[in-house]
MIDOSE-1310 file (N, C-alpha, C; in nm, 2 decimals, decimal comma, always signed):
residues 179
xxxx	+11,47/+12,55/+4,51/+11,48/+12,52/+4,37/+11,37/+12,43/+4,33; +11,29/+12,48/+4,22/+11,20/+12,39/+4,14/+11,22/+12,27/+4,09; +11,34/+12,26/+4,04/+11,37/+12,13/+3,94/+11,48/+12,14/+3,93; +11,60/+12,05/+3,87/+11,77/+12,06/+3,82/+11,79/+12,13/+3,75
xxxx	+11,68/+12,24/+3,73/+11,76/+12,30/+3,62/+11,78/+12,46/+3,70; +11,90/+12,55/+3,73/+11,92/+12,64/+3,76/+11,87/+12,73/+3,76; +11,77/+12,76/+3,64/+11,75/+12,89/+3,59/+11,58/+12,90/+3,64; +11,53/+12,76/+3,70/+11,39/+12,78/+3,72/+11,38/+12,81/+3,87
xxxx	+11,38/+12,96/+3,86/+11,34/+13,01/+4,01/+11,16/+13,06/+4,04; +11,09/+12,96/+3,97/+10,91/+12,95/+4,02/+10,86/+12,85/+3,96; +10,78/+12,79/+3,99/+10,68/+12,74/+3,90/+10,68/+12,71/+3,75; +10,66/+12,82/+3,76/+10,60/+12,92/+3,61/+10,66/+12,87/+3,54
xxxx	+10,85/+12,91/+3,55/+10,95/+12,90/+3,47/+11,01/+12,74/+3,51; +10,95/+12,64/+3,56/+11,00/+12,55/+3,56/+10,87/+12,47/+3,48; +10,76/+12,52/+3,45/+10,64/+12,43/+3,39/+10,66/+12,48/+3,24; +10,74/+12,61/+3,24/+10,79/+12,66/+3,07/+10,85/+12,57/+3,01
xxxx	+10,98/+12,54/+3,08/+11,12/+12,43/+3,03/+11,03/+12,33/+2,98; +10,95/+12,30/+3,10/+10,91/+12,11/+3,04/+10,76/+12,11/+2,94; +10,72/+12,24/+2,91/+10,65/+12,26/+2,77/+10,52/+12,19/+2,87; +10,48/+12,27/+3,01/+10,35/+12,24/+3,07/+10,30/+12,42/+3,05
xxxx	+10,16/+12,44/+3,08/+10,12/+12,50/+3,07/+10,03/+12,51/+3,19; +9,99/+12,63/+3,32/+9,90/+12,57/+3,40/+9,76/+12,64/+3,38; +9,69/+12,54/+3,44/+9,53/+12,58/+3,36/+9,43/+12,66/+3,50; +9,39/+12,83/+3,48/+9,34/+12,85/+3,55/+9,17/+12,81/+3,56
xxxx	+9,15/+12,86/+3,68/+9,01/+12,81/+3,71/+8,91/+12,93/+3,65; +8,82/+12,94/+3,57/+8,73/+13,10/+3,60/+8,65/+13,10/+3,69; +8,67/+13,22/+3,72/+8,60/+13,27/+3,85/+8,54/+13,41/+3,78; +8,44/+13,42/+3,88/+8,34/+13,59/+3,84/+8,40/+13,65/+3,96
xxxx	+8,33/+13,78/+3,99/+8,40/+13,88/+4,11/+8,39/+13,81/+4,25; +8,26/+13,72/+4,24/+8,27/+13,67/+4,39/+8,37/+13,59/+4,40; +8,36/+13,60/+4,53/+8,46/+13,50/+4,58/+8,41/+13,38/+4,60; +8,51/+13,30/+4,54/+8,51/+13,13/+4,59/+8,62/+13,11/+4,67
xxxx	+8,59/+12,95/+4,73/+8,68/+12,85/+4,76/+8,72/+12,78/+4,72; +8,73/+12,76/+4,60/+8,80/+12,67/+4,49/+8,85/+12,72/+4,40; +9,03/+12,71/+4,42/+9,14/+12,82/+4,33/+9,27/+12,72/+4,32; +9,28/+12,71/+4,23/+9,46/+12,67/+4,22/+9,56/+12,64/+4,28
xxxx	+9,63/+12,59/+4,33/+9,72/+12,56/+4,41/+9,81/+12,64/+4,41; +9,90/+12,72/+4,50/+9,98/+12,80/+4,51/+10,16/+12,71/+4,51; +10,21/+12,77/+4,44/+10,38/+12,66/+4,44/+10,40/+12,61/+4,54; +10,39/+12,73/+4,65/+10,45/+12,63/+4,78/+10,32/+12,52/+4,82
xxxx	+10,19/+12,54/+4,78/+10,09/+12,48/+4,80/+10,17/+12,31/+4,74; +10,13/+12,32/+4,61/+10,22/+12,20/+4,49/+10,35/+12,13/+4,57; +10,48/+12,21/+4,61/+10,56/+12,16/+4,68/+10,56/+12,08/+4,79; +10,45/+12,10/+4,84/+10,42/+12,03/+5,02/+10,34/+11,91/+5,02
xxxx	+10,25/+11,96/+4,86/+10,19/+11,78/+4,82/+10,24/+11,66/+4,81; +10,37/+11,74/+4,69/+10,45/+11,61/+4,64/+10,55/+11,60/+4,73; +10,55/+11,62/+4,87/+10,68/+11,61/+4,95/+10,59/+11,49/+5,03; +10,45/+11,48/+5,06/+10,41/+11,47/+5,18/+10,39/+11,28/+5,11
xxxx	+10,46/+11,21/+5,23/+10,40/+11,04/+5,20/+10,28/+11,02/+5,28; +10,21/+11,02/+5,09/+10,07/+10,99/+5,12/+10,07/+10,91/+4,94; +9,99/+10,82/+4,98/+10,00/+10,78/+4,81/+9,92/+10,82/+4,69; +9,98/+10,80/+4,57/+9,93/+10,86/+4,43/+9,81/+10,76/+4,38
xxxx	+9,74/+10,82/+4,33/+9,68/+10,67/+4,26/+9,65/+10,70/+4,09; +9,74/+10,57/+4,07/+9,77/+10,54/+3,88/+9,66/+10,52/+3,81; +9,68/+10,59/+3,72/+9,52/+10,54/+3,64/+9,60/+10,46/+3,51; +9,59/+10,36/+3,45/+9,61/+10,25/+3,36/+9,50/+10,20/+3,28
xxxx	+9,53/+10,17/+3,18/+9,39/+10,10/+3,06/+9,44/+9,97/+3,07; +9,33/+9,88/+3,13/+9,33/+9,73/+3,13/+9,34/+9,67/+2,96; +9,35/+9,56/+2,92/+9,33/+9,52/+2,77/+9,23/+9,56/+2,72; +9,08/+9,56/+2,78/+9,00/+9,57/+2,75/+8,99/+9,72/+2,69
xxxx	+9,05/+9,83/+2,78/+9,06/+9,95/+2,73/+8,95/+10,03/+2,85; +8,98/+9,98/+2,97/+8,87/+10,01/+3,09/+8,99/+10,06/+3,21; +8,93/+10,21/+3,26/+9,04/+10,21/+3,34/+9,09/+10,14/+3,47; +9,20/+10,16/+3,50/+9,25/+10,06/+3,67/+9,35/+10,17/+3,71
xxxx	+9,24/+10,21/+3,81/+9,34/+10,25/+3,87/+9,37/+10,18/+4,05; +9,53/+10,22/+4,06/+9,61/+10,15/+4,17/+9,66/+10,23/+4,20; +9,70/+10,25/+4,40/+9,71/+10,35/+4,48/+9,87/+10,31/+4,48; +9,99/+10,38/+4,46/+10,10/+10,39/+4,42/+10,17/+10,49/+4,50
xxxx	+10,28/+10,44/+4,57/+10,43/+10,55/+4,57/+10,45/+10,64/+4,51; +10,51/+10,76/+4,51/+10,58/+10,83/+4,45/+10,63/+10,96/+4,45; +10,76/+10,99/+4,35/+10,84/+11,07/+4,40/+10,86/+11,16/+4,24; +10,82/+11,29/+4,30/+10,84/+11,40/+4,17/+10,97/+11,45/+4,18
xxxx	+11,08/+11,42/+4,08/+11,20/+11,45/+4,06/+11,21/+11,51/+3,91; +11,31/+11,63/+3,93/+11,32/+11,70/+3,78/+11,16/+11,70/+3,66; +11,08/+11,73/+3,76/+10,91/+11,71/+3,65/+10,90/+11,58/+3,58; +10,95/+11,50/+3,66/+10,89/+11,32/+3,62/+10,85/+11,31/+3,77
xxxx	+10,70/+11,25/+3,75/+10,66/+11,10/+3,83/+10,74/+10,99/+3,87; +10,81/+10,92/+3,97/+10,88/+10,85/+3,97/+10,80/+10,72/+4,03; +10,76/+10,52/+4,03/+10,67/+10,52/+4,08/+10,74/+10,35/+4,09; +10,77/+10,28/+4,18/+10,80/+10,13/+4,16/+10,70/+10,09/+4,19
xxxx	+10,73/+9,91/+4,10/+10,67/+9,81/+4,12/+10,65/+9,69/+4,08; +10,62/+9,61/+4,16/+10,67/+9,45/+4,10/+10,68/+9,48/+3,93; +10,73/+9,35/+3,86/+10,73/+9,38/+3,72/+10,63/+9,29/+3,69; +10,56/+9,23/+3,75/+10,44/+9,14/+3,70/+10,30/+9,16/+3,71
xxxx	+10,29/+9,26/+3,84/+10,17/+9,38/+3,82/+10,10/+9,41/+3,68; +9,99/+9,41/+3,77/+9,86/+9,42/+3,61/+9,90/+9,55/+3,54; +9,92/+9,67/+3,67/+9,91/+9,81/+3,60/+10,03/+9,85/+3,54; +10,18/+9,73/+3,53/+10,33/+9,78/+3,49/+10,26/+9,70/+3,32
xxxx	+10,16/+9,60/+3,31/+10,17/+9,50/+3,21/+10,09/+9,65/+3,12; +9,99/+9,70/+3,20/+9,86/+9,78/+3,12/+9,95/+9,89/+3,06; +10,10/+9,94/+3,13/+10,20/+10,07/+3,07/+10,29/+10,03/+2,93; +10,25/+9,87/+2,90/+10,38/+9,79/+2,86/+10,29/+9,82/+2,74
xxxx	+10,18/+9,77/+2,77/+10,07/+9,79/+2,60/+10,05/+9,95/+2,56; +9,97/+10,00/+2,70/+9,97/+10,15/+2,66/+9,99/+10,24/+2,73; +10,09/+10,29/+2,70/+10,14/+10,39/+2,79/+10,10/+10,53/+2,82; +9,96/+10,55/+2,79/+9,87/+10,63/+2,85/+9,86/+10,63/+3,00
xxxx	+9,87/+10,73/+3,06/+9,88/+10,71/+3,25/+9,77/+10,85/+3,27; +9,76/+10,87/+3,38/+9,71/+10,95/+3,50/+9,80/+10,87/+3,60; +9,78/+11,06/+3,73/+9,80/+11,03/+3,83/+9,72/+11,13/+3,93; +9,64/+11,08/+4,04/+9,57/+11,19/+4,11/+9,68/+11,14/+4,27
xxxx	+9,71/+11,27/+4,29/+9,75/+11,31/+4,45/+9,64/+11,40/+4,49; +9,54/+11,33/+4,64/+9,48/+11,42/+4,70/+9,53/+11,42/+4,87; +9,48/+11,53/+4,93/+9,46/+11,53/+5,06/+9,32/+11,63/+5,11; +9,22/+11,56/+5,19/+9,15/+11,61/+5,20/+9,14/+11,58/+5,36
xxxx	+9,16/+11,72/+5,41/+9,16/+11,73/+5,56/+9,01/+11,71/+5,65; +9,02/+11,70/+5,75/+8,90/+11,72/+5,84/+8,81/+11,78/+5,82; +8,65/+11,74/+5,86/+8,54/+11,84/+5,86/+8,60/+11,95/+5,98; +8,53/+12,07/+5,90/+8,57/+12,21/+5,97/+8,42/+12,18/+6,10
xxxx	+8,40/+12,29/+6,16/+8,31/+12,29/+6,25/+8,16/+12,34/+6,16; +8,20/+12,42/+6,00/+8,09/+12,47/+5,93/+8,03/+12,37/+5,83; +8,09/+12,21/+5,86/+8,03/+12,11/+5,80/+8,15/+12,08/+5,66; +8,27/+12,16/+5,65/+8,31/+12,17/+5,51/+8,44/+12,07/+5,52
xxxx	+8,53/+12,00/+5,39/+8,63/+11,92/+5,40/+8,70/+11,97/+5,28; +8,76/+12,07/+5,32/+8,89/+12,12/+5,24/+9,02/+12,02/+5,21; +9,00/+12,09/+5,11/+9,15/+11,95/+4,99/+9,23/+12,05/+4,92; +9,31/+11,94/+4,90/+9,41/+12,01/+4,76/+9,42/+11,90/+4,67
xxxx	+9,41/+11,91/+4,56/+9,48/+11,77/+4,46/+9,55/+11,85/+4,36; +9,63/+11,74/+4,28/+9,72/+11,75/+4,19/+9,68/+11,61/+4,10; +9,61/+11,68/+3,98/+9,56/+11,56/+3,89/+9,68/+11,58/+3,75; +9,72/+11,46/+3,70/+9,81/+11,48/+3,60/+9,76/+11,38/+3,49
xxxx	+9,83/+11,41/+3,33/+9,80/+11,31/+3,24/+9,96/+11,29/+3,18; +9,96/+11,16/+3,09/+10,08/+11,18/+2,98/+10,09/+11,02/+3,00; +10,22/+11,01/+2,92/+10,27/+10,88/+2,87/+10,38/+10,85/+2,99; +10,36/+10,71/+3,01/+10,47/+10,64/+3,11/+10,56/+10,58/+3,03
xxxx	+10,66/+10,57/+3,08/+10,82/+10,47/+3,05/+10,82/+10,39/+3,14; +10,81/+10,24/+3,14/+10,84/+10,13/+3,21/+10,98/+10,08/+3,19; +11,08/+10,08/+3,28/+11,19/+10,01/+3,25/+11,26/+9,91/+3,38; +11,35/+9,83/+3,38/+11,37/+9,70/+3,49/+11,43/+9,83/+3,61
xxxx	+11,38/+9,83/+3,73/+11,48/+9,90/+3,84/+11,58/+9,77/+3,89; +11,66/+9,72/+3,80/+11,76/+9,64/+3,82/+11,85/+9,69/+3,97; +11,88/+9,83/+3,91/+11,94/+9,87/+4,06/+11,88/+9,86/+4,19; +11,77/+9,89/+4,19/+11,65/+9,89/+4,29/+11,68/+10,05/+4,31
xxxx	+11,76/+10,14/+4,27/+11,74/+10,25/+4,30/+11,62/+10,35/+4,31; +11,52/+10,34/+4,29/+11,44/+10,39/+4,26/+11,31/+10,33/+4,37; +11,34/+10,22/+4,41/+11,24/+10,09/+4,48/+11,30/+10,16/+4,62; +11,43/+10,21/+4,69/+11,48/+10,25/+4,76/+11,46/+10,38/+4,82
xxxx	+11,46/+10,45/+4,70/+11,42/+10,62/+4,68/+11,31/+10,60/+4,76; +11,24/+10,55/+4,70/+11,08/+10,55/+4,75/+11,00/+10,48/+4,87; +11,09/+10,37/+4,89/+11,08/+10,32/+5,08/+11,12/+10,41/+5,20; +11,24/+10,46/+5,13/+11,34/+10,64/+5,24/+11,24/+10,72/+5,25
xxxx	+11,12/+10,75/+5,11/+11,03/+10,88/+5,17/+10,93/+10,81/+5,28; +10,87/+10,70/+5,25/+10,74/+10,65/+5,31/+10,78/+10,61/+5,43; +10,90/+10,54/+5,41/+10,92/+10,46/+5,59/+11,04/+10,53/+5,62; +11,01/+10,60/+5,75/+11,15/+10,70/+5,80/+11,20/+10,59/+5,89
xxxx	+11,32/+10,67/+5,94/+11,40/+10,57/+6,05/+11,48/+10,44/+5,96; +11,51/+10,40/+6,07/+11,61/+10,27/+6,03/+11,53/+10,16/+5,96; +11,35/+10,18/+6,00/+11,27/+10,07/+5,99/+11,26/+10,12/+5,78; +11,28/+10,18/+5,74/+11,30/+10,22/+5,61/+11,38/+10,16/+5,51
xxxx	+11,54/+10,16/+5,63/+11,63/+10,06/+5,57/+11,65/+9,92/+5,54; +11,58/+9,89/+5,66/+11,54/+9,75/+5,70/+11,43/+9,69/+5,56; +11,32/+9,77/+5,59/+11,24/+9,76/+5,43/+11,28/+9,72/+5,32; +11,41/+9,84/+5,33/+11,47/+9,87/+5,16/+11,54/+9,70/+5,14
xxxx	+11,59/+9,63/+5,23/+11,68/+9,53/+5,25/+11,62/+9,45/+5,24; +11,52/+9,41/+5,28/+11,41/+9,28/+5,30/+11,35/+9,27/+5,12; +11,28/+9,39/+5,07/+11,27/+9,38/+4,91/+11,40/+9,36/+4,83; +11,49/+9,40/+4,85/+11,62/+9,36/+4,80/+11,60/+9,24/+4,67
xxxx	+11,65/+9,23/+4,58/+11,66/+9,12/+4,49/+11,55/+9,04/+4,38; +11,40/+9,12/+4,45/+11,28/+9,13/+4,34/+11,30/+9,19/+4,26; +11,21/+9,11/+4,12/+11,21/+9,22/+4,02/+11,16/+9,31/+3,99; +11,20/+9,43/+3,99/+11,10/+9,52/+3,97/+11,11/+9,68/+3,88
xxxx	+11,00/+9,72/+3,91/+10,99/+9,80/+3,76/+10,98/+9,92/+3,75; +11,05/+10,03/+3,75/+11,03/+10,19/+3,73/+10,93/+10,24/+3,69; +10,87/+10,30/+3,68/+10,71/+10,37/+3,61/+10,76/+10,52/+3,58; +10,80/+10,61/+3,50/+10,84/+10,71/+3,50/+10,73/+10,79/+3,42
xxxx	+10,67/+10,91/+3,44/+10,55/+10,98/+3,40/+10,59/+11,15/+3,39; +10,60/+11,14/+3,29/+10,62/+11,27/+3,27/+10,50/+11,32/+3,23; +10,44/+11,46/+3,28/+10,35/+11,50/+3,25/+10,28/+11,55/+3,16; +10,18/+11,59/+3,10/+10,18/+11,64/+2,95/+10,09/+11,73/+3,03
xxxx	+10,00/+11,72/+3,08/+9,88/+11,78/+3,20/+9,89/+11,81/+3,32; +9,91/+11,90/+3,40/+9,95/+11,92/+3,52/+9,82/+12,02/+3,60; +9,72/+11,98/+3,66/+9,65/+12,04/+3,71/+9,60/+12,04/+3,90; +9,61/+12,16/+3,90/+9,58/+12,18/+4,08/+9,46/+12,20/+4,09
xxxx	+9,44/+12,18/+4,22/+9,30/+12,23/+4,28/+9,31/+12,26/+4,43; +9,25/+12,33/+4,44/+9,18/+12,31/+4,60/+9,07/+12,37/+4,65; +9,02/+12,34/+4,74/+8,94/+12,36/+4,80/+8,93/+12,42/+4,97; +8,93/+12,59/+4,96/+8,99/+12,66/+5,07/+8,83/+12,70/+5,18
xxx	+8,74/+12,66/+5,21/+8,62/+12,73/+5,27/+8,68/+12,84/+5,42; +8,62/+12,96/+5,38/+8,62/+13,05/+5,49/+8,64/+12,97/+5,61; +8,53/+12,89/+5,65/+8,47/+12,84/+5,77/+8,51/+12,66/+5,78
């Protein structure tokens, strides 16, 4: 399943609901190595703990970006963090966001470093994770084992802040070389 909602059995029909649109690359007859991310491609990014990095406008109106947690649920960004952080204060004024997820593997033996990313745009919602549910969610993906629980326990009782990012832009990439 793509998202909570039943009826979205691909991609496609789950970037319909949330009024995304996906943007192809042009290409001529030859062939490249740089094409779009395939679903299950997209699925394996946002599964994999590795981190996001937030893009935020300082006062000044200059970007900051900060390397961030996070967890794609129902086509929201999900992202904690202290509540006193520069980049929860920069969501509070303006709630303009990015978010890039990359991974870019090993040089091949042909000199090449194949990637995938997932670059996004849109407006964030800052609200208290009073519960810490969300601070929890996100320690269980990154730190497995019991050493996770232990984590989730030790932050216990900080304050802290949800970052929710729903996307307005949702773009893939990668980078596949023959060799």
């Amino acid at each position: 399943m793509y998202c909570s909602h039943l009826e979205c059995t691909s991609w496609e029909a789950c970037f319909g609901h949330l009024g995304l649109r996906r943007r192809t690359i042009a290409t001529d007859s030859t062939s490249t190595p740089v094409r779009t991310l395939t679903p299950q491609e997209i699925v394996h990014l946002l599964n994999l703990a590795i981190p996001a990095h937030l893009a935020t406008l300082d006062p000044a109106g200059f970007p900051r970006i900060t390397p961030i947690w996070f967890l794609w649920e129902d086509g929201v960004f999900y992202m904690s963090s202290g509540q006193e952080r520069r980049h929860v204060h920069d969501l509070a004024c303006d709630p303009r966001a990015g978010l890039s997820i990359a991974l870019e593997e090993s040089q091949t033996e042909a000199g090449n470093r194949p990637y995938r990313q997932i670059i996004v745009r849109g407006y964030a919602q800052v609200q208290p994770d009073t519960d810490e549910i969300w601070a929890h969610k996100l320690i269980l993906k990154y730190i497995t084992s019991p050493a996770g629980v232990l984590r989730a326990q030790q932050s216990a009782g900080k304050p802290l802040a949800v970052i929710a990012l729903r996307p307005e832009r949702f773009l893939t990439t990668g980078y596949f070389p023959a060799n």
